[in-house]
Structures are given as C-alpha cells and as structure tokens.
N, C-alpha and C positions, 0 to 999 in steps of 0.2 A: 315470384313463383307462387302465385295465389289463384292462378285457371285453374280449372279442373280437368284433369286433362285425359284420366281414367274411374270411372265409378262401377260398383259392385255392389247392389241393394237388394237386400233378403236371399242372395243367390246360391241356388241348393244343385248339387250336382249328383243322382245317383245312378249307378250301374246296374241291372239284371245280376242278382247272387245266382251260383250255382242251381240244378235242378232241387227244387224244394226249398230252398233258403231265399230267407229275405233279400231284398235291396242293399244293397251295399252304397252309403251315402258317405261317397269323398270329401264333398264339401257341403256345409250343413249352414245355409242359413247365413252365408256372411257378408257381413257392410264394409266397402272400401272405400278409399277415397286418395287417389294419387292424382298428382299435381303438374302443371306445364314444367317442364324442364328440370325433373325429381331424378336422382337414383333412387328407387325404391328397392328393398330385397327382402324376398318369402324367404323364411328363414326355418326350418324345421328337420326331425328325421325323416326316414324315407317311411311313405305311405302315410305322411300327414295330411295331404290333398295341398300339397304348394306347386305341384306340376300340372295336376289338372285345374287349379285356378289359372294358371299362365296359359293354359288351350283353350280355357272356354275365353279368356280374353281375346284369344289368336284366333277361333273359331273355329280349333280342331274340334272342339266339343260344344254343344251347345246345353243351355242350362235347363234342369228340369224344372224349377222355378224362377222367379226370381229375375233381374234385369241385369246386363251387360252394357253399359255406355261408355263410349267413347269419342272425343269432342262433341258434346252434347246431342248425338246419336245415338237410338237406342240401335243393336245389334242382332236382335233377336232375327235371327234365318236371314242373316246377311255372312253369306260363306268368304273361307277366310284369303280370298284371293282379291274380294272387294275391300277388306277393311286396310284403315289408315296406318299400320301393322307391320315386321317383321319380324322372323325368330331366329337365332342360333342356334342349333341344336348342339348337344356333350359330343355328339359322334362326327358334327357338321356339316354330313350328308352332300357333302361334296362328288361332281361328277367325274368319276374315274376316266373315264377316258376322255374329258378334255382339259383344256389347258386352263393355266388360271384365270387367265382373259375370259375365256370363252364360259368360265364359271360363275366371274363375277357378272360379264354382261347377259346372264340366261334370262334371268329376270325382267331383263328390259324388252331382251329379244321378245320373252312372250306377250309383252305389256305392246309393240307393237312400233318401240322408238326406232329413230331412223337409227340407221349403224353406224353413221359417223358420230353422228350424239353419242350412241351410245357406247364408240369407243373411246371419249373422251371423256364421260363421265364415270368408267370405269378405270379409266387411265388414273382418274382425280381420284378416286374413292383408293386403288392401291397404293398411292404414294398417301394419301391420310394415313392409312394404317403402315408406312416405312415398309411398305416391298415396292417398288417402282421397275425393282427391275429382272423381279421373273417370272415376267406374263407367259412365257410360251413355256414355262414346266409344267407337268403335270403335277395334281396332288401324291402321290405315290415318290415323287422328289423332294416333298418339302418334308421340312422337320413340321412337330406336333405344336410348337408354336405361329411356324407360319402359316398352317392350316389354320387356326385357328383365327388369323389375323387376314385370311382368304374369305373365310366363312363370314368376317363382321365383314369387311369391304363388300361383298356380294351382298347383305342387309341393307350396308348401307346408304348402297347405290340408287336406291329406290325412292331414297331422302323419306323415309317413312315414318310418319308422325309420332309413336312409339316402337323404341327395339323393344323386341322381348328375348330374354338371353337364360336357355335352360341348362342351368350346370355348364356354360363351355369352357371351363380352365379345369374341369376335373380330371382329363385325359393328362394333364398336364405333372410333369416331376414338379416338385415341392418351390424350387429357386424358380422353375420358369414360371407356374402361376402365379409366385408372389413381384415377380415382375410383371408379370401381365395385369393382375389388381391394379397396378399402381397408374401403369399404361391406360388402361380401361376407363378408369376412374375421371384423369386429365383427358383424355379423347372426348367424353361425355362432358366434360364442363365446356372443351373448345365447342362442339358442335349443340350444345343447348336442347338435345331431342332427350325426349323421355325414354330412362333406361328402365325398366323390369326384370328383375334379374333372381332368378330361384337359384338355392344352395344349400346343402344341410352342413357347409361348413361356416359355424361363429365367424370365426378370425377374418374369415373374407367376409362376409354381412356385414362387418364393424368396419372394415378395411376401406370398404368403395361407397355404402351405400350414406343418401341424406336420411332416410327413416326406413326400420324394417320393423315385418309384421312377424311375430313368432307363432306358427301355426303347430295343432298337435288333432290327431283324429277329427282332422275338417273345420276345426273351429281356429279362428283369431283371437288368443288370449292375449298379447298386448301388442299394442304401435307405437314406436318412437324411435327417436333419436337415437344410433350407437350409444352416447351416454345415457340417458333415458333408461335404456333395456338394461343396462348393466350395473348401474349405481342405483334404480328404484323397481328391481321386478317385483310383479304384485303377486305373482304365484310361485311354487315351489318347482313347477315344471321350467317355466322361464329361468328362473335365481340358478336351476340344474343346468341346463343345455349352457346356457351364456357365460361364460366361463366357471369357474372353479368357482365354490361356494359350499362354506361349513354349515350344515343344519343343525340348529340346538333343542329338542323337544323340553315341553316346560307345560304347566299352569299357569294360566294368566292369574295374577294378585289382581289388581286392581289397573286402571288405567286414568289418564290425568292427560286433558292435549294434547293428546294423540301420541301419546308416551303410554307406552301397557308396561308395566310390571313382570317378569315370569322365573314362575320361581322354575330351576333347572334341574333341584336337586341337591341334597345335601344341603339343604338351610342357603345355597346360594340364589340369589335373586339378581336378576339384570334389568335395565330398560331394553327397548327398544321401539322402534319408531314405527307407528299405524298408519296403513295406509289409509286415501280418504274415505274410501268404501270400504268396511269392515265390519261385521256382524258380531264377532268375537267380544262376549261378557266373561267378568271375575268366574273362576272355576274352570272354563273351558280351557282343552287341550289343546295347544297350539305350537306354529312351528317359528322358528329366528333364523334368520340368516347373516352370516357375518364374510365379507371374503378373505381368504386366508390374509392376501396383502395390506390388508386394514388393519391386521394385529401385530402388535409389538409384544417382544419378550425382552424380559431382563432379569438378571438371578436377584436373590434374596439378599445379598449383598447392601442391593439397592436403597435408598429408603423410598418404603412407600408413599407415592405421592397421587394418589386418586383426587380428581378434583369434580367441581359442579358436569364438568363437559366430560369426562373421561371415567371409565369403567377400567376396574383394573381387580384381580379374578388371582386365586391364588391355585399352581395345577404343578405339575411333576412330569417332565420330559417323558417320553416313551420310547421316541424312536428320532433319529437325526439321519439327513441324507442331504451330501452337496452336490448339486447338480449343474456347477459353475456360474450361472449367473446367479443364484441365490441358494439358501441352501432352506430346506426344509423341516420343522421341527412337528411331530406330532404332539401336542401338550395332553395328559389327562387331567379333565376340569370338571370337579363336583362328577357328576355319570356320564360324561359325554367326551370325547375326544373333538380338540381341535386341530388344524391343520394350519400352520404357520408361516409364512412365506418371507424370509430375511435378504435381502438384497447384500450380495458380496461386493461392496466397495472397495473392500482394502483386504484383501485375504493375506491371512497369517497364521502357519500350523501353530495349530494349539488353540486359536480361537475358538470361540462357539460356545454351545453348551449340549452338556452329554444326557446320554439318556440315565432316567433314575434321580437327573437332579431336579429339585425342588426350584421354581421360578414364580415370576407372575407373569400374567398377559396382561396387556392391554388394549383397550382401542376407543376412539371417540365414540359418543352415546350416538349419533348419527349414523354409524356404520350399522350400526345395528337394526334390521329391520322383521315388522311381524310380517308374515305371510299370508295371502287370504286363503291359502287352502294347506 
C-alpha cells in the first residue's frame, strides 16, 4: 500500500460570505496524501470542512487554490462524471421509482454499457453487498440498511478507482451501523479499492479506518493511525474529540528528554511526556492530558508504592457512578479533578470506593502527555 492513490497540495476551498462579509474558507490550505487500497477517514464536527474536502475530491466543488490529484492526474476542471470516483451519499439518493436493479445499473446505463453486461455486473455488485435477491423492489421496500447496501452496490458497480462515502451509516439505528462498520470494513479489504470516508463520529473513524485526518475549521491538525490519534494526540482539540480525556492545567518546572515537569498545584508536580515539536519553556502555562482508563485508584490502606515509571498522586473521591461495564470515580487532586475509569470484573455490593474518601491515583509516566496547544 505505498501508491499514491489520492493527493491534496496547498488546497484552499472558499465560498462567497453573505452580502458585505468576507469569504468564508472551508478548507484552508491543506496537504493530503492517501494511498492505493487505504480506508482513509475525515474525521471532525460538523462545519470543519471534511465534506467539502470529500466534493472537491469528487468534483462537486472545485478548489479555489491549490491542486487535486488523483492517480497521478491532476483534476483541476475535470467535472466529476469524468473522474476515476464514486460517492455514497447519508441520504443515498436513490431513484424512487425504480427498482433496485434498475438503480444499480443507472450508472452504466449512462456510461453507455451494453445491458446485458450491464445486468450481470449489477447482478455481481448485489450479491457483493448480500442482497441477490431483491432486484425488482423498490427503495421505498427496503429497510435503511438495505438501502444503504443498494447505494454502495450502485458505486460499486462502476469498479471506480476511489469510493468516496459521505456519512452513509448515519441514517442508520446504533446496532445496524455498528454492523455495517464491520461489514464495510471486510468488503473494502475483499475488494482492495480506495475507501474515503467522512464522519464526525470517533468510534466509527477508529472502527474501519487504516489512517484518519482530524480536521477542525478547515485545517488538518493531525494524521494517523486509530492508535496514533488516540494514545499521542498533539493538541488538546484532537486529545478532546477522540475519546474521553482529563485535562490538567499546570507550569512547566523544568523539562529533561522530553519529560516536562508541571507543577498542578498545591506543591504537586507530575511528568509528562513532550511531544517532538514543542515550543513550551520553564514558566509557561501549559496543558496535560491523561485518559481516564490509564488511572488506577486504590484507598490509603494500600502502601505506597510510586516507582521510577509510575506517578502516583494523593486526591479524595468526589463523586462515584456504576455504569456496568466499569464504574466511574471523579477524584479531587491538588486543583483539578480527575475522571477515573475502573473496569467491573468481578462486581460485589459493597465494593468500590465512596465519595469523601481519601485514595491515591495512579498511572505510568507515559500516559501522561504535554499538549502543544
């Protein structure tokens, strides 16, 4: 997987603002770079500009600066009926009054294939996606996951060099998309074509994709791997969106190998670990991020045993909540509250610990990290 199979260089997208008002720029300026036979996934809230990155790819939009390549093509005023391209849309824009057959083979119809091809290649592309056998319903019969298993077959059909897939499991109840993820995922590995797939939900971004871009008001602040994004984010936007994560405000003391010092408060001082670009000198205010699952607690009882690799913080329960698979402890530590995530192995009333009492935290000096912003 080392082609290039989609590029994005200096590419700026802006819209006409309202009368009197500037330019409104969705997409400001950003470098991509996705690969032969990638899941890739934009990953952001809404109005980050990850939908209109995926149109200027598709050619619904074209870029106000900047270059769109695709298999070493550039794309610039090549509309999007030419390009090596397909999309899914959230709504799937399916044609109401024909049948599923006739939905998947429209495509080809306009492209100009003979109709016998092209009901056998429609034939092939529905049983890919496990419908074989209800060409002559209409969408209006199908559930919201067959539709949506209509809509890739009809992408698919085209064998187009890149899918491009905007939100289409959003429509979807909670059980059927996370079957569909999983579906989606294996479908894209059997068939080796480039998927592109925007979504502002984490849990699927992490679920299907090989690398995802976290975008925030047009800009790309970081690219990588599901674990990547989530065990090293570099800003406090990313460490936010991607799962759960405790902020700890502090002064940096000092720093040592990319170990920074920060004192938190109340004469307590922690490590934690600097990323490789980081500006932040002794004095400046800075932020830590720790994720709740990374801390252990255990009462006072205990003997302390903090060692060379582990941090261990002395704090006083606040608040306790079991939520069955784990249960949740808010700790207060030196000024800051932390959020605690305990895994219920073995539940027994009367376990735990209450609020008011007196505990330690802990967690390895790795879990802990500075933030660049």
């Amino acid at each position: 997987m080392s082609d290039v199979k989609v590029q994005l260089v200096k590419t700026v997208k802006e819209f006409p603002g309202r009368r009197g008002e500037d330019a409104v720029r969705a997409v400001d300026s950003i470098n991509l770079t996705i690969y032969d036979g990638e899941f890739f996934a934009l990953l952001g809230p809404s109005g980050c500009g990850k939908t209109t990155t995926l149109r200027l790819i598709a050619g619904f939009e074209q870029p106000t600066s900047g270059d769109v390549i695709i298999d070493g093509e550039q794309m610039a005023g090549v509309p999007a009926f030419h390009r090596p391209v397909n999309t899914v849309f959230q709504d799937y824009a399916l044609f109401p009054h024909m049948t599923v057959m006739q939905n998947v083979m429209f495509g080809l119809k306009m492209a100009g294939v003979d109709r016998r091809e092209a009901e056998r290649r429609a034939a092939s592309a529905l049983e890919l996606v496990g419908l074989p056998n209800i060409r002559k319903r209409r969408p209006r019969e199908l559930s919201g996951g067959q539709q949506q298993r209509v809509a890739l077959a009809r992408a698919l059909v085209k064998k187009p060099s890149v899918l491009l897939l905007d939100e289409p499991l959003g429509a979807l109840d909670l059980k059927l998309r996370r079957r569909m993820q999983i579906e989606l995922k294996a479908m894209q590995a059997e068939l080796g074509i480039t998927f592109i797939f925007v979504t502002h939900d984490q849990e699927e971004a992490m679920t299907m994709a090989n690398r995802i871009a976290v975008m925030d008001q047009g800009h790309i602040l970081q690219i990588g791997r599901p674990d990547e994004i989530y065990e090293t984010p570099r800003t406090r936007f990313v460490a936010d969106f991607i799962g759960e994560t405790n902020f700890l405000q502090g002064r940096l003391l000092h720093t040592e190998d990319r170990v920074g010092v920060v004192d938190i408060g109340d004469d307590v001082s922690i490590p934690a670990i600097m990323p490789e670009r980081h500006a932040a000198r002794a004095g400046d205010d800075v932020t830590v991020a720790i994720r709740p699952e990374r801390i252990a607690i255990q009462g006072m009882d205990v003997p302390a045993s903090a060692d060379d690799s582990r941090v261990m913080v002395r704090g006083r329960v606040t608040e306790a909540y079991y939520i069955g698979t784990d249960t949740r402890y808010v700790v207060r530590v030196a000024s800051a509250s932390l959020t605690v995530r305990v895994q219920n192995t073995d539940y027994q009333r009367g376990m735990g610990f209450k609020p008011q009492q007196a505990v330690y935290v802990l967690w390895e000096k790795h879990n802990a990290r500075l933030l660049v912003d």
